[in-house]
C-alpha positions in Angstrom: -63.9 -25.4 66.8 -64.8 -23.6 63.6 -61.7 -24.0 62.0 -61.7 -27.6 62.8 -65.1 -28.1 61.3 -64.3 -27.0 58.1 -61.1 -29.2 58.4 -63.6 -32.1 58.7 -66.0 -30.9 56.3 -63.0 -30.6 53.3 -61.9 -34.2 54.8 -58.6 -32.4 54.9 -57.3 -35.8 57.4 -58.3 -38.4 55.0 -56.6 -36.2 51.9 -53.2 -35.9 54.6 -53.5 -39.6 54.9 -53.1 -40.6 51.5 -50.2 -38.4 51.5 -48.8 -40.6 53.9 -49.4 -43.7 52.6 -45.9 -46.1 51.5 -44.3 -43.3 54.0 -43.0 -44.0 57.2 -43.5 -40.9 59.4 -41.6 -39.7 62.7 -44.5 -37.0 63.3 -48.3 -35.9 63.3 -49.1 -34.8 60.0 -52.0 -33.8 60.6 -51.7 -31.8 63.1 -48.5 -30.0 61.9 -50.5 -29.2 59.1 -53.4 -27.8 61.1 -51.4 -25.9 63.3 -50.2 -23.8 60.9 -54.0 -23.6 58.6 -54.9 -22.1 61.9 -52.0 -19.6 62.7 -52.0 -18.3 58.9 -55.7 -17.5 59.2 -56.0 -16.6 63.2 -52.7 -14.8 63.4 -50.4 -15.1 60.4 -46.5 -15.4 60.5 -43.3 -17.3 60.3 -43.1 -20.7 61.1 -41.4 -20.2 64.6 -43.3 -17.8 65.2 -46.7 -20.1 64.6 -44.8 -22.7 66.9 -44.5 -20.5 69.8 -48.1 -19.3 69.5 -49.5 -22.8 70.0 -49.5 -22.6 73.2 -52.8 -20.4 72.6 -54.7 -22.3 70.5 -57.2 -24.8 72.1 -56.9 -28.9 71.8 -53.9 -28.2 69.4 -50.9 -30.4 70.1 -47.0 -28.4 70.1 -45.1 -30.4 67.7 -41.6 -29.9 67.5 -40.1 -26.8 65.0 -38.6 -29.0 62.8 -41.5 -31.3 62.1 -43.5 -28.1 60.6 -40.8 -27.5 58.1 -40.4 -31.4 57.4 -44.4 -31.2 56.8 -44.0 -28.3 54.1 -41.9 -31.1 52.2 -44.8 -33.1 52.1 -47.1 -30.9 51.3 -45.2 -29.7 48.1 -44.9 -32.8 47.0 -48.3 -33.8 46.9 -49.3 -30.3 45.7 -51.5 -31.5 42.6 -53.4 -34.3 44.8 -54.3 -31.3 47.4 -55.6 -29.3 44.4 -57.7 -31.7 42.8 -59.1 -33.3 46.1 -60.1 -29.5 46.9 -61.5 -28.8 44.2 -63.6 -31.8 44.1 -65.0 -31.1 48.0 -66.0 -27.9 47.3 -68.0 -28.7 44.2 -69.8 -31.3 46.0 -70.2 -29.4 49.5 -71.8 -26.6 47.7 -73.1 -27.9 45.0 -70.9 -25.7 42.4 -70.4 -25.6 39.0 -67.3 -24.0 37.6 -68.3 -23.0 34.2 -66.4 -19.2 34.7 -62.5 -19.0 35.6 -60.5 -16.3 36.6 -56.7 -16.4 35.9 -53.5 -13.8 36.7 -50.2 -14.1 38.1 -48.5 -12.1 40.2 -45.2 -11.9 41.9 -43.7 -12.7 45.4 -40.4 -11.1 46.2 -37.7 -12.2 48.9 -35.2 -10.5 51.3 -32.6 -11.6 48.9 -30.5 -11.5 45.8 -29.4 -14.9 45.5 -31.2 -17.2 42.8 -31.5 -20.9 42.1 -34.2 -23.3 40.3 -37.2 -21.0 41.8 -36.2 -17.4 42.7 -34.8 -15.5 40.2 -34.7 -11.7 38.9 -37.6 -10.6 36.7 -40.0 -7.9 36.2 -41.7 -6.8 39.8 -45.3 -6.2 39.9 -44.3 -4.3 43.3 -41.5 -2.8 41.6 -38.8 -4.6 44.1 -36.2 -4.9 41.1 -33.3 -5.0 43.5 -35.4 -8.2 45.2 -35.6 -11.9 43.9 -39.2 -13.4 43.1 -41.0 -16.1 42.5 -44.3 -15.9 39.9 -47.6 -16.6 41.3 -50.3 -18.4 39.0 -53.7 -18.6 40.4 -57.3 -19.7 39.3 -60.2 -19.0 41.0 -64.3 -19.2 40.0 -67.1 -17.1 39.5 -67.6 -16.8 43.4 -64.0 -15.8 44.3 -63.1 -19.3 45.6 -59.5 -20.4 44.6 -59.8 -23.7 42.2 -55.5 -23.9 41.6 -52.2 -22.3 41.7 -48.8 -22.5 40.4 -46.0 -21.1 41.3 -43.1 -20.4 38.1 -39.7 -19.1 38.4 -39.3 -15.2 39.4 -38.2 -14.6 35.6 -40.7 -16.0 33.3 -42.8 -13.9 31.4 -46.9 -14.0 32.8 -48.0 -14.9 29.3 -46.3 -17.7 29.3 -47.9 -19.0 32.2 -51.2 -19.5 31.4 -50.6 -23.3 29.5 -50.8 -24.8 33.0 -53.7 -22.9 34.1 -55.8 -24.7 30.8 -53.8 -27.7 31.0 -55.1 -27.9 35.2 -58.6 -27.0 34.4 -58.9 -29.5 30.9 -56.2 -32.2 32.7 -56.6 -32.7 35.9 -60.1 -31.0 37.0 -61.7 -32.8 34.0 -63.4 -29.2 33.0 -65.1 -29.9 29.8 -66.8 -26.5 28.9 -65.9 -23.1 30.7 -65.1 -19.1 30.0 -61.5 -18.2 30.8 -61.5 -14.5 31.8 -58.0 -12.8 32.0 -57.1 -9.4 31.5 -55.5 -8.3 28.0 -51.5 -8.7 29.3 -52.3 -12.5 29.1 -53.8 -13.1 26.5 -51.7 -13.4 23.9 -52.9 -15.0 20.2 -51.2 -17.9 20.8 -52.7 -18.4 24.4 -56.2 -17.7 22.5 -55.2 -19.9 19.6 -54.6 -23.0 22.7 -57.7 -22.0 24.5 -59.6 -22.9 21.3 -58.2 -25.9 21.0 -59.2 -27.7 24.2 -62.9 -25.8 23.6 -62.8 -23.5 26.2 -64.4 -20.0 25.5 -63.1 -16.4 26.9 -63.7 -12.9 27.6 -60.7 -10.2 27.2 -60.3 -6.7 26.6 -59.9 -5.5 23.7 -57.4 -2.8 22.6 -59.4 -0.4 21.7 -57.3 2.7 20.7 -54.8 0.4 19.1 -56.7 -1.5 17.2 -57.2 -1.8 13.4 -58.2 1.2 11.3 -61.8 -0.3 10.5 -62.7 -1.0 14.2 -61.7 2.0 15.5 -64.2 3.8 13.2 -67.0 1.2 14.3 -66.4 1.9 18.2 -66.4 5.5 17.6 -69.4 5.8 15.5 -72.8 6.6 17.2 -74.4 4.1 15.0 -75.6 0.7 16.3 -75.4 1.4 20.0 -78.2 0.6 22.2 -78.8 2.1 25.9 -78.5 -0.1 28.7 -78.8 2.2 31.4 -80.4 5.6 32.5 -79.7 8.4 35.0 -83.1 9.2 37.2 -83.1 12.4 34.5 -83.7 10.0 31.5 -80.2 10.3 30.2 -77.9 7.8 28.6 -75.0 6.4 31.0 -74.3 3.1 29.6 -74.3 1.7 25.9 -73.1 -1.4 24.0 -72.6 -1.9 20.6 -71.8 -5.5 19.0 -69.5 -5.6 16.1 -69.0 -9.3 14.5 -65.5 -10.7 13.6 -64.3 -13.5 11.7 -64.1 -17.4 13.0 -67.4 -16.6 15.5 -65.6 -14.1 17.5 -67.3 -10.2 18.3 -66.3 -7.7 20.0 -68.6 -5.4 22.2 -68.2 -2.1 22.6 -69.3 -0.1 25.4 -69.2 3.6 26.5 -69.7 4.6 29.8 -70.6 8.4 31.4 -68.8 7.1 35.0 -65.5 5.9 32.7 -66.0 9.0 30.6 -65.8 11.2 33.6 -63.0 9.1 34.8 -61.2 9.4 31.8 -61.9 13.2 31.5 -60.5 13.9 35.3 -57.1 12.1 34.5 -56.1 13.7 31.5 -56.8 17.5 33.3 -54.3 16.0 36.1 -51.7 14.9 33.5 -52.3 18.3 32.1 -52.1 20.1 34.5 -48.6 18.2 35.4 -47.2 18.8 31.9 -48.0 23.0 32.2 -46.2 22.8 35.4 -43.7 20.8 33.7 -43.1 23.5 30.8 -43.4 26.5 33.0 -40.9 25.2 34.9 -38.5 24.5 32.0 -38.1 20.3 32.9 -38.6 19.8 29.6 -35.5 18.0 27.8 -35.3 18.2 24.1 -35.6 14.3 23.7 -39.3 13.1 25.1 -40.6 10.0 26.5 -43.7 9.7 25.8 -45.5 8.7 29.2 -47.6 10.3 31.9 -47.7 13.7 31.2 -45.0 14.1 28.7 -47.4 12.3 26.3 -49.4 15.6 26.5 -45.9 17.8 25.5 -44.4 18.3 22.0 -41.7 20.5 20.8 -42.4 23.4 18.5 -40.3 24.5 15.1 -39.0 26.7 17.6 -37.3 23.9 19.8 -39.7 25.2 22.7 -41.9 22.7 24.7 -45.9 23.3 24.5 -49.0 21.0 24.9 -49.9 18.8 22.0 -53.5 19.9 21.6 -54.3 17.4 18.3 -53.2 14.6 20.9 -55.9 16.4 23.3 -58.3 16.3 20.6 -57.6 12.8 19.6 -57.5 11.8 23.5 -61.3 13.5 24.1 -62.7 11.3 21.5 -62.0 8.1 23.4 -64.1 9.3 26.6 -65.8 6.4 27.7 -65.4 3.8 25.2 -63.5 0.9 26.0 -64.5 -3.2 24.4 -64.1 -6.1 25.3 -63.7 -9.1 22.3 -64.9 -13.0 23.0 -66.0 -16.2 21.4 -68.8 -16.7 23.7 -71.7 -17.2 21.8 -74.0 -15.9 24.0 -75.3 -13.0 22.9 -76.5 -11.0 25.3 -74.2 -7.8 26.3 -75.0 -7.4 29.5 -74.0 -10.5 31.0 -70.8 -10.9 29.1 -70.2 -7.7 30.4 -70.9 -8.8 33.9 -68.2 -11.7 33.4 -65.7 -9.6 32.8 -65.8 -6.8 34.9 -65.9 -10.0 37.7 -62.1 -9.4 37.1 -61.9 -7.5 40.1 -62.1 -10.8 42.2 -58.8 -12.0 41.1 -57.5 -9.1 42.5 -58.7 -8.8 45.4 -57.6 -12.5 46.2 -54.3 -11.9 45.5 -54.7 -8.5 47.9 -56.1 -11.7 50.6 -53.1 -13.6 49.7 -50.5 -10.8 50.1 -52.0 -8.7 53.2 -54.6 -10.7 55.1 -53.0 -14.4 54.8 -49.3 -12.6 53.9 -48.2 -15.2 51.6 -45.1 -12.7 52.3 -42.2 -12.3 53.3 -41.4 -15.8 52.5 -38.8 -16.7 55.4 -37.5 -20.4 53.4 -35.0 -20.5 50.7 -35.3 -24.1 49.0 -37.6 -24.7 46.5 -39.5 -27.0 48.0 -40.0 -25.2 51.3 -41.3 -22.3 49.2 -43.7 -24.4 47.3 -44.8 -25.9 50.7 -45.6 -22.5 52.1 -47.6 -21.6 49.0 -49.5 -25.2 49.7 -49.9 -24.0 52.7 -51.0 -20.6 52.1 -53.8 -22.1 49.8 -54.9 -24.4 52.1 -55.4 -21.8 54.7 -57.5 -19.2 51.4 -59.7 -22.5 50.4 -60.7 -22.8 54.0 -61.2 -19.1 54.8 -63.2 -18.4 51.6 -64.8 -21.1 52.0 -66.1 -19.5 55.8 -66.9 -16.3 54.1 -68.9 -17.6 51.3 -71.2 -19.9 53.7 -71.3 -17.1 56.5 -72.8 -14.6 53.3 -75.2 -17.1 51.8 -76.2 -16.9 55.5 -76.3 -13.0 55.6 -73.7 -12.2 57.5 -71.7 -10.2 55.5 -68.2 -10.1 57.6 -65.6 -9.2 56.1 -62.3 -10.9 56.6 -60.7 -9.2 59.1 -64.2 -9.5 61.2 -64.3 -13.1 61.2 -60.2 -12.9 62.0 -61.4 -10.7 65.0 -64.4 -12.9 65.8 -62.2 -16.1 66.0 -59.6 -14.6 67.9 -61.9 -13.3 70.5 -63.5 -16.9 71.1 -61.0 -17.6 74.5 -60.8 -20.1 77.3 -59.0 -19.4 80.3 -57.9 -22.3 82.3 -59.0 -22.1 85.8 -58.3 -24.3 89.0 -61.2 -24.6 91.7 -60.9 -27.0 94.6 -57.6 -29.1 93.2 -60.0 -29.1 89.8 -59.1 -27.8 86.5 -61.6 -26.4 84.2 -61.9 -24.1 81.1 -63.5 -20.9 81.6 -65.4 -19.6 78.2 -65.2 -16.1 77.6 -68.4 -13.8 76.9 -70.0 -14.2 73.2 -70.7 -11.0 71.4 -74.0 -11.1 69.5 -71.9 -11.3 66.4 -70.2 -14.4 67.3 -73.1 -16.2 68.4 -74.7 -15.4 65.4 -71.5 -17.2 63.6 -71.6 -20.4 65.5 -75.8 -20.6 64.8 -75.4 -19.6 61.0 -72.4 -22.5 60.8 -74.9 -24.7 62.5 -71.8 -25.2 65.9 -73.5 -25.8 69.4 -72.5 -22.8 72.0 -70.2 -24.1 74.0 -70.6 -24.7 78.1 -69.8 -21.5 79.8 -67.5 -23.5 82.0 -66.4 -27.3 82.3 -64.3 -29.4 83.6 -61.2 -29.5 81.8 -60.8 -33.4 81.9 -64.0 -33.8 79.8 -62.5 -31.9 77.1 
């Protein structure tokens, strides 16, 4: 019942519907569809799998095995409608505006090694290189909710991605003003020479130690940074300094005592890796300069040692990272609050991949793998969608809670005097609080299973 009220509340029948319309259709649509939204977010797994666990879901019809994967078909093809319909529910059901966007990619591999349109060879996030993929484009908003994906060939390069994401956002949501946050792989010039063509503004990191001469002396120097934040002993743990570019654009620099530490820690373990290293002799003569061997050097005397001027160099950076934008605003606390919001793209690809598993991916055409990706999203707008009204409420369960909470809402089907009626199980405190925060009347203990 909770599911199925925010089925009703995203009108996700009346968006099916004009899927079907000019189509003549052998099967329930609807509730293929919601059959699986539930089993990806109650118990999620193959498609079979999600068929023979019907049984257990309440006032759920069992459609036949094949009529799920012929729904997929569908659901691919009206991917962008789905999308934008979405997308336009949400903003008017919680009165939303998108004016910040999130955008990464990420790969999805597959049990296989054969390619066609879709899956291909390419480089592995997860480091499957043996593995076909497919490339994973996804937006989402200031609140974590998703707002779009897009789903490229396993061998395109991430940069390259990022055209659809504007085009979707300026296109097809009708966005007009918004900051694009991405992190500094994507954003190449040319994706920040496009962004400034349809008007959007962004937030990226900045190389710091690799950038030119001039502004590495600015972010180094002590003068011009202010103090943002104390310990409880008066000292200095966070500062900002704002150095202006050309064509409106600045970056802010920033040094940190928690980043500084961080910093410090990592280099003493790749130290201490590299004097293992050379006491050991697993030095060769010819050095790749990563992880620890960036630490090593070799003498006039052919013999391995640590680099100290790279040490030296290295110590200087402690702390200091930057981040470089066109946002006018210019307050440098809240741009730095945009962009370390990053994390929330992250951590919705970690619900994708282990919460919702997006993965494995059990279908092989194209079209089947876009429908499970539809799907996938449907069953992340949904969820999110629970979790942000359940924490505006104060409850502040975490996914796997309300999984557990759902799950544990069970009728048993009892027979008394030649009658048939559903059982309720016991609420916890926790679940009742869920159904009075969502607003969802508590159910009879027991009735009669005719009047339900």
């Amino acid at each position: 019942m909770v599911l199925r009220g925010l089925w009703e509340k995203f009108q996700l029948d009346q968006i099916l519907s004009r899927l079907k319309r000019g189509r003549r259709f052998e099967f329930d649509l609807f509730s293929e569809v919601f059959l699986m939204v539930v089993g990806r977010i109650c118990e999620p797994a193959s498609k079979r799998r999600t068929h023979r666990n019907s049984k257990h879901y309440w006032q759920i019809k069992r459609p036949a095995l094949h009529k799920l994967y012929r729904s997929l078909d569908i659901l691919a093809e009206g991917k962008e409608f789905i999308e934008e319909q979405l997308f336009l529910r949400y903003r008017d059901l919680f009165n939303q505006k998108v004016d910040v966007v999130f955008y990464d990619a990420t790969t999805l591999s597959f049990e296989s090694v054969r390619e066609d349109t879709l899956r291909a060879f390419g480089y592995s996030k997860q480091m499957k290189v043996n593995r076909t993929q497919v490339l994973l484009g996804l937006i989402i908003d200031q609140k974590g909710m998703p707002v779009g994906f897009d789903v490229f060939p396993g061998n395109k390069f991430e940069g390259h991605t990022l055209r659809e994401a504007i085009s979707k956002l300026s296109r097809r949501f009708e966005v007009e003003r918004v900051i694009f946050v991405a992190d500094k792989a994507m954003m190449s010039q040319g994706n920040l020479e496009l962004l400034n063509q349809v008007g959007y503004q962004w937030v990226i990191a900045e190389r710091a130690k690799n950038a030119a001469r001039d502004l590495r002396q600015k972010l180094l120097s002590p003068e011009g940074y202010r103090a943002l934040a104390y310990s409880k002993q008066g000292e200095v743990i966070l500062k900002t300094k704002l150095i202006p570019q050309k064509e409106g654009e600045k970056v802010i620099a920033v040094w940190s005592r928690s980043r500084a530490e961080r910093d410090r820690q990592e280099r003493e373990r790749m130290l201490k890796k590299a004097r293992e290293m050379i006491q050991q002799k697993k030095i060769k003569q010819r050095l790749q300069q990563r992880g620890a061997l960036r630490y090593v050097k070799i003498n006039l005397k052919g013999k391995p040692e640590l680099d100290e001027e790279k040490i030296k160099m290295e110590e200087r950076w402690d702390g200091f990272y930057a981040i470089r934008t066109n946002v006018p605003e210019t307050d440098e606390s809240r741009l730095l609050d945009i962009y370390h919001q990053l994390w929330r793209i992250e951590d919705a690809f970690r619900s994708l991949k282990s919460h919702l598993r997006v993965r494995p991916i059990y279908h092989h055409q194209p079209q089947r793998i876009r429908g499970h990706l539809v799907l996938c999203f449907l069953a992340f707008v949904l969820e999110r969608s629970l979790w942000g009204e359940l924490k505006e409420k104060g409850l502040n369960y975490s996914e796997e809670q309300i999984r557990e909470l759902l799950n544990e809402m069970q009728y048993s089907v009892i027979e008394i005097e030649g009658k048939k009626y559903l059982l309720r199980s016991r609420l916890r405190t926790e679940q009742r609080r869920l159904l009075r925060a969502l607003r969802i009347k508590v159910p009879e203990h027991i009735q009669e299973l005719e009047d339900t």
